[in-house]
Structures are given as C-alpha cells and as structure tokens.
C-alpha positions as CSV (number, residue, x, y, z in Angstrom):
1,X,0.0,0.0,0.0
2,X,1.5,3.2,-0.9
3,X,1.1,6.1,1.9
4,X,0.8,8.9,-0.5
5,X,-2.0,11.5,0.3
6,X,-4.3,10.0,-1.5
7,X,-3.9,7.2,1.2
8,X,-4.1,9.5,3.9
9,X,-7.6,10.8,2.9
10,X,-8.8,7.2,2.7
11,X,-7.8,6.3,6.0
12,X,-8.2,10.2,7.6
13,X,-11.3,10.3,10.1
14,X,-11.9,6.7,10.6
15,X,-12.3,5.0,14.1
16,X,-9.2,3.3,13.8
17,X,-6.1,2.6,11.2
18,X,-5.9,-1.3,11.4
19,X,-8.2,-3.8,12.9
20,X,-8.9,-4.4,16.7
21,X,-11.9,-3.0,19.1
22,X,-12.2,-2.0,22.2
23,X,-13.3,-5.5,23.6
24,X,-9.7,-7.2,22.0
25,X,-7.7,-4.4,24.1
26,X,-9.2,-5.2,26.8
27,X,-8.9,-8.5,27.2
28,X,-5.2,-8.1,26.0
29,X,-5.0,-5.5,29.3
30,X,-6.6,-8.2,32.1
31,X,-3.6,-10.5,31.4
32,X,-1.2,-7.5,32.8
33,X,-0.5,-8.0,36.5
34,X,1.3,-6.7,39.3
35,X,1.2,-3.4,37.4
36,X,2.0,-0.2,39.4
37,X,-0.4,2.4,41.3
38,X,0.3,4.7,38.2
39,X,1.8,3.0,35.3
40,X,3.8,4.2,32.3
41,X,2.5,2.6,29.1
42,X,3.8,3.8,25.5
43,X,1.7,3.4,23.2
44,X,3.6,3.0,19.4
45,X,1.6,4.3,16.4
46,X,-1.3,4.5,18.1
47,X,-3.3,6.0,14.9
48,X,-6.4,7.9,16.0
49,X,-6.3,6.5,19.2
50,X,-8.8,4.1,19.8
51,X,-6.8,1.8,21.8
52,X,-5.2,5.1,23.9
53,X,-8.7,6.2,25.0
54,X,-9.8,2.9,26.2
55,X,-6.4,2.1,28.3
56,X,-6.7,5.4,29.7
57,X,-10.4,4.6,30.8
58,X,-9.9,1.2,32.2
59,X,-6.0,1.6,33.7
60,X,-4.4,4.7,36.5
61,X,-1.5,4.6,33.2
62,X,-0.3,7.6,32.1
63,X,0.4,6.8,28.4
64,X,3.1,8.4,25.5
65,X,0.7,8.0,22.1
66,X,3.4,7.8,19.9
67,X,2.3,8.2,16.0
68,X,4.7,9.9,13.0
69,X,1.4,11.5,11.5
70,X,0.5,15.0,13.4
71,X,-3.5,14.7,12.2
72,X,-4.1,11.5,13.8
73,X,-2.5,12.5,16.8
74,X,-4.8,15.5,16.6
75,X,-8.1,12.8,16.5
76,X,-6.7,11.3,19.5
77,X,-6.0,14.6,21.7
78,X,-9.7,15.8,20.6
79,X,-11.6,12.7,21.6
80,X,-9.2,12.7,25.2
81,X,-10.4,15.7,25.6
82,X,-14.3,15.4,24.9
83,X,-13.3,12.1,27.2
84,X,-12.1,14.6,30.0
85,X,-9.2,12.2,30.3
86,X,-6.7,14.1,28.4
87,X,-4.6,14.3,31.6
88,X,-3.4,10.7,31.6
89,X,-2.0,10.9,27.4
90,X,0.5,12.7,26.1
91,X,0.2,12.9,22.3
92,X,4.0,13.0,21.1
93,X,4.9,12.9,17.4
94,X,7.9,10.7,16.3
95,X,8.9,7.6,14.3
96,X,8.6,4.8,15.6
97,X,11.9,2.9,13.8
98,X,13.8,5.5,16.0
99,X,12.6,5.7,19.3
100,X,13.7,8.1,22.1
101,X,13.2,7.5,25.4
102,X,14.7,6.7,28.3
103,X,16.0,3.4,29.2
104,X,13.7,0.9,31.1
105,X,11.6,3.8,31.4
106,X,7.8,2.2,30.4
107,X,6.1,-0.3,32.4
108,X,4.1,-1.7,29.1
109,X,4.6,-0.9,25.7
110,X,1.5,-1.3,23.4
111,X,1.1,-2.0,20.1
112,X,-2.0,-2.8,17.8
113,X,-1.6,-3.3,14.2
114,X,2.1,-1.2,13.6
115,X,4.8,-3.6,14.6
116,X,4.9,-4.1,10.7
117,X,6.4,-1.3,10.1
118,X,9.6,-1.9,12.0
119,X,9.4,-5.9,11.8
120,X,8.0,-8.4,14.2
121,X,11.4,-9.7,15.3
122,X,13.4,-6.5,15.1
123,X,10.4,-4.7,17.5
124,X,10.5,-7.3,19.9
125,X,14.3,-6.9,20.2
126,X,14.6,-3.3,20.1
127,X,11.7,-2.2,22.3
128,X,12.5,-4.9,25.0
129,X,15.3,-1.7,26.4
130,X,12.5,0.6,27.6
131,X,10.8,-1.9,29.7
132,X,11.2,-2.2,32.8
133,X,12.4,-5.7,34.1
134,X,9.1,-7.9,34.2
135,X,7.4,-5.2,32.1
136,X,4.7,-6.0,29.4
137,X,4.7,-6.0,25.2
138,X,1.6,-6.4,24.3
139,X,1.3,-6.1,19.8
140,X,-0.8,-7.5,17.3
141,X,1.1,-8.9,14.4
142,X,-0.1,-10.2,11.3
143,X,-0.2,-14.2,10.4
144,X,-0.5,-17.2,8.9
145,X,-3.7,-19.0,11.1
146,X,-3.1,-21.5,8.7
147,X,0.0,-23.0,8.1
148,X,-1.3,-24.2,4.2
149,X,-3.2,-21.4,2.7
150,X,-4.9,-21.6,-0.5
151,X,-2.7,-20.2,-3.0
152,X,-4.1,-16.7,-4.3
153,X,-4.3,-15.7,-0.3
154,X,0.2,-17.0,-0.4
155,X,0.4,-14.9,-3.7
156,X,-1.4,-12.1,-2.1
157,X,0.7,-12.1,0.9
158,X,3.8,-12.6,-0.5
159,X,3.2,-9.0,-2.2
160,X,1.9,-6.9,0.6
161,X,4.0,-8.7,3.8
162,X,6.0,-11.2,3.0
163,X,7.1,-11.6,6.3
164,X,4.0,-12.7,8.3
165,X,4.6,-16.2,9.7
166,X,2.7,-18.3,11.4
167,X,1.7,-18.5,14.9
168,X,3.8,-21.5,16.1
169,X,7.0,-19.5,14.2
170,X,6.0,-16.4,15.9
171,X,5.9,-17.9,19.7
172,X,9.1,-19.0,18.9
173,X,10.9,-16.2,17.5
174,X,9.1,-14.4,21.2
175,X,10.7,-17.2,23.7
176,X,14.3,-16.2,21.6
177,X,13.9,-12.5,22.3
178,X,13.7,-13.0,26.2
179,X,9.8,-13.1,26.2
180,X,7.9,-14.8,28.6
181,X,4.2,-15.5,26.6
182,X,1.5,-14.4,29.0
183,X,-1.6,-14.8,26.6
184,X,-2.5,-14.7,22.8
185,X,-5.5,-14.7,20.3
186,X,-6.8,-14.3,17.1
187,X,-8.7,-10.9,16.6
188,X,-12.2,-11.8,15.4
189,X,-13.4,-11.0,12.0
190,X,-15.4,-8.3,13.1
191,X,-12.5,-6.5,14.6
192,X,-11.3,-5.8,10.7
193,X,-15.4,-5.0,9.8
194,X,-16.6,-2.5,12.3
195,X,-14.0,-0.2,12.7
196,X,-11.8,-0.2,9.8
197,X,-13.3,-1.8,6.5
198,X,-16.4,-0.4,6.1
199,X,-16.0,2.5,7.3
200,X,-13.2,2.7,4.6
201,X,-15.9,0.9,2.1
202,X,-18.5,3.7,2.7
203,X,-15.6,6.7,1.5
204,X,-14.8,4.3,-1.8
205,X,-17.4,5.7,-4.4
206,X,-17.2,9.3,-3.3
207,X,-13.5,9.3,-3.5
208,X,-14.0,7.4,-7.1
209,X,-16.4,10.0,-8.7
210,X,-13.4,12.9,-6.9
211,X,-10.6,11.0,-8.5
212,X,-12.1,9.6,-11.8
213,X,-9.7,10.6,-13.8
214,X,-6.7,10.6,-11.5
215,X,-4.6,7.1,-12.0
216,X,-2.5,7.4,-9.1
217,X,-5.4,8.0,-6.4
218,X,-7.8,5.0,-8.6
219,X,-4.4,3.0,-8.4
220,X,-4.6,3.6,-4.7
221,X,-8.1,2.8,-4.5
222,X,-7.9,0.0,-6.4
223,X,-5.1,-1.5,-3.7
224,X,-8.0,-1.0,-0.7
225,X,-10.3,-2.9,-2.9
226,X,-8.3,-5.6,-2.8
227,X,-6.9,-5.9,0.4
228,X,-10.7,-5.4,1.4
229,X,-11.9,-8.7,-1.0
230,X,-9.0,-10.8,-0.3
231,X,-9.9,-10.6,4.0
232,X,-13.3,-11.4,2.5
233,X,-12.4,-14.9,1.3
234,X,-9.8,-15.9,3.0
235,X,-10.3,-14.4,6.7
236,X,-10.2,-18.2,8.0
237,X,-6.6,-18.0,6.7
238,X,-4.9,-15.0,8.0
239,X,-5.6,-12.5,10.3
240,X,-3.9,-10.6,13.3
241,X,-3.3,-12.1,16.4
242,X,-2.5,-10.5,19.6
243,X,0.2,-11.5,21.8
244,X,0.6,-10.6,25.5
245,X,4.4,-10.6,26.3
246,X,6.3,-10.3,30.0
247,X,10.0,-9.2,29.5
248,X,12.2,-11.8,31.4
C-alpha cells in the first residue's frame, strides 16, 4: 500500500487505522498484572487512538501516544479531551523505527496493528530496552492462522508482507527475544469490519467519482479494494493475532 495523500484521505477520520476494538484491548489489558499504582504505558503508532482512549479509561496509566502523522494525533487529543481524560495521554509525534526515550523507562509498551512497520522480530528486540524488568509488550502482528493457505491468499501475501509467519513460528521467535508469553488470540473478524473496513468501504465511491480521472489516487483505491476482497475470502486463513508478552 502506498502512503501517499491519497492514502491519507482514505484512511483520515476513521475510528481506527488497522483492525482491533475496544473489547480485543481489553482482554489483552486483564492478562497484565502486578502493574504499578500509576503505570507508564507507551503506546507505538497509536493512529487515532482508539486503543489510547480505552487504556486510559480502564488503567491509572499515564500513556506516550506515539504516532509519526501529526493529524491522527490531533483525532486522538480531541476525543481525550471530549473524554475529559486528556490528563493521563501525552500525544508525542515521532517515528517509531527511531525511538527516544529513556531506558527501562515504560512499564508496558503497546502495540496494535504497527509492529509491521519496524518488523516483528526487530520490535520485539529493540523495544524490549525501555521496559522495565518484568514489564509487558503487548502487539498485534499479522499471520499465517493456517499454516497451508490456498494459493491466491500466499500470492497475495507474499506481495503486501511477505514476512508474516505463522503462529507457532512467531511464539518461537518471542521465547528467543527474552519473552515470557502471558496470553494470545486471534482478533475476530469483526475487529477488521466495524472499525476499519467499512467505514473505509463507505468513503470508496465518493472518493472514485473525486478521483475519476486521477490514476494514481484509482491506483490507490484500487489496492483497498483488494486488500478489502481478499480478507473477504480468506479471513479463515490470516488474520492478526494479539500476543501478550512479560520481559524476562
């Protein structure tokens, strides 16, 4: 997918940028324990901020939003505020393949849906320094539900992220980076529907009859068409699956 502008007015205003819901992060939260009185979560490209609202409301965290683009950081400091929880969130723009912050200085480090962009295996190493000892990684990472896909879903894959594994390879590439594996599931189909999909569905025409004769944004379209249709027939194949981590 490429994140030209055209993209960004696709995705701009939606209730999330990836799939998850509010019921996924919190049953991701209950497996955290020992957490304490006040946490320090981070929150790594936390989009609009779906996620970020809903920690804030059912944790004492104060949470970092981290997210490299300033207008969805702007959704997420508007809804804190209509929340009256704006308090516990700092809205900080920065990239997240070149994090600054202090050492061992989060308690949990969340991620839904963004790992990608850095790499399962190289977040999972790399983050693992801002956590405190026995601190928390919780992410949700892209892969295989089935180990033998049909092909067309493989072909598809192997052009948008070639690197999603499955979930036995993934638990072990966790135990070698020093994880302990507190919990993990497979987001339900209705995690990519609600929040993301259609609402991206419902913009489609509009943004066809804007664009008609504008190849690059119909080319851009076109790519959200098929990611959309492929999750259609082959959800029982792939998905994201959310994995609750302890640092050893």
């Amino acid at each position: 997918m490429k994140l030209n502008n055209y993209f960004f007015e696709i995705h701009s205003n939606l209730p999330r940028e990836g799939p998850g819901d509010n019921k996924s992060t919190r049953r991701a939260y209950r497996v955290l324990t020992d957490l304490p009185e006040t946490p320090r979560f981070l929150d790594i490209g936390c989009g609009p901020g779906m996620q970020t609202i809903e920690l804030a409301k059912i944790s004492n965290a104060k949470i970092t939003a981290l997210d490299n683009h300033q207008p969805f950081l702007d959704e997420l400091i508007k809804c804190a505020q209509a929340e009256g929880i704006s308090e516990k969130i700092e809205a900080v723009k920065g990239d997240m393949t070149s994090l600054d912050f202090e050492l061992k200085s989060f308690d949990a480090i969340w991620c839904e849906g963004a790992i990608f962009v850095v790499g399962f295996e190289k977040g999972l190493s790399e983050w693992s320094k801002f956590l405190v000892d026995g601190g928390y990684l919780a992410v949700s990472e892209m892969c295989w539900i089935d180990p033998n896909p049909p092909k067309e879903a493989k072909d598809y894959m192997a052009k948008v992220y070639p690197m999603a594994k499955t979930v036995k390879e993934n638990l072990q590439i966790i135990k070698d980076r020093g994880y302990q594996i507190r919990g993990y599931f497979v987001l339900p189909e209705s995690s990519w529907w609600e929040n993301y999909y259609l609402p991206i569905l419902s913009k489609l025409p509009g943004l066809k009859k804007k664009y008609q004769n504008n190849s690059e944004a119909l080319a851009t379209i076109a790519e959200e068409e098929e990611e959309i249709e492929m999750f259609r027939k082959y959800a029982k194949h792939y998905g994201y699956v959310f994995y609750v981590l302890q640092k050893e």
